[in-house]
TORDRENDREN-705923 format. One record per residue (C-alpha): residue number from 1; residue in one letter; x, y, z. Coordinates in Angstrom, 3 decimals, always signed. Layout:
N
REC    k  r        c1        c2        c3
REC  NUM  A         X         Y         Z
...
//
This chain:
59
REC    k  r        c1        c2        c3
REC    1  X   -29.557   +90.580    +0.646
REC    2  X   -33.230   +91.587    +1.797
REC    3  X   -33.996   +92.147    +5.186
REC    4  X   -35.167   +88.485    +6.346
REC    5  X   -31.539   +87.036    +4.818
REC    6  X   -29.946   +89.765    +6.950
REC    7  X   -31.601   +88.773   +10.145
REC    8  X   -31.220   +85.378    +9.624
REC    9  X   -27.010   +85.930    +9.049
REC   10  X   -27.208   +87.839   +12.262
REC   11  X   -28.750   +85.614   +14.377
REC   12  X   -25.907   +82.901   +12.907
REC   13  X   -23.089   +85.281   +13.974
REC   14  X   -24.823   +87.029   +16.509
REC   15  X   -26.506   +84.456   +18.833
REC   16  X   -25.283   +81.091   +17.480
REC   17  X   -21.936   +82.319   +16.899
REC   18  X   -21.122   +80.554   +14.084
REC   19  X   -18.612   +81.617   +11.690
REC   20  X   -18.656   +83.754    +8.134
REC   21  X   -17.354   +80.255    +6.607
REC   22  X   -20.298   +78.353    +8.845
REC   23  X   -22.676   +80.910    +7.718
REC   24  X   -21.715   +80.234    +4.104
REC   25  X   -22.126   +76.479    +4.165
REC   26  X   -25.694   +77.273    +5.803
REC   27  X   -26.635   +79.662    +3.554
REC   28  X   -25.463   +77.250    +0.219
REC   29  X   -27.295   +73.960    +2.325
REC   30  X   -29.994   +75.500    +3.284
REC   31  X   -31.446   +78.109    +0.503
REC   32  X   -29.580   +76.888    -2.625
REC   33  X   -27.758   +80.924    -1.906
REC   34  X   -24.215   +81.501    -2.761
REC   35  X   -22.285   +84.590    -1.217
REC   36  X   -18.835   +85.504    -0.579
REC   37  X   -17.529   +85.564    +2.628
REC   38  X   -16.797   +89.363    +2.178
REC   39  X   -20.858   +90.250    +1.821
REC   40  X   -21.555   +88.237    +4.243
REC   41  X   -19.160   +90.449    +6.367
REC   42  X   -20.619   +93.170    +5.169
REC   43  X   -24.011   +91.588    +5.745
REC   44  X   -23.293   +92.057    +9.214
REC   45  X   -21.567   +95.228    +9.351
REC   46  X   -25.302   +96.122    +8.114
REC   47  X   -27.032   +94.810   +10.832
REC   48  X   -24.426   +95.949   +13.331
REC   49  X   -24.836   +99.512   +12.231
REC   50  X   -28.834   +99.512   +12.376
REC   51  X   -29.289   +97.562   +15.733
REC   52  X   -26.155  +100.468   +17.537
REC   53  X   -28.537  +103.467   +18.044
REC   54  X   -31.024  +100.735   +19.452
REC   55  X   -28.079   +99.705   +21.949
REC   56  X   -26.509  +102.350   +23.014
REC   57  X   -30.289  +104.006   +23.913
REC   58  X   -30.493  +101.045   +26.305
REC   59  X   -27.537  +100.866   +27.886
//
């Protein structure tokens, strides 16, 4: 996944809170894209692990 798939699975999750099984519908509707449920876990793992230095500086 490139960088512009990544933020758009963690906005989903993040502030839409929809699910990995959600986000996999979307992702098949929307884009034609087919992913596990596992890299789209990991997908945000990615994200999650990027954006915590950025956090924890601010809080």
């Amino acid at each position: 996944m490139g960088n512009n798939l990544l933020a758009y699975v963690a906005m989903q999750s993040g502030q839409f809170h929809q699910s990995i099984s959600k986000i996999q519908q979307q992702l098949e509707q929307n884009f034609g894209l087919s992913f596990s449920r596992g890299a789209i876990s990991e997908a945000q793992d990615r994200v999650s692990a990027v954006l915590t230095p950025a956090f924890q500086d601010i809080r």
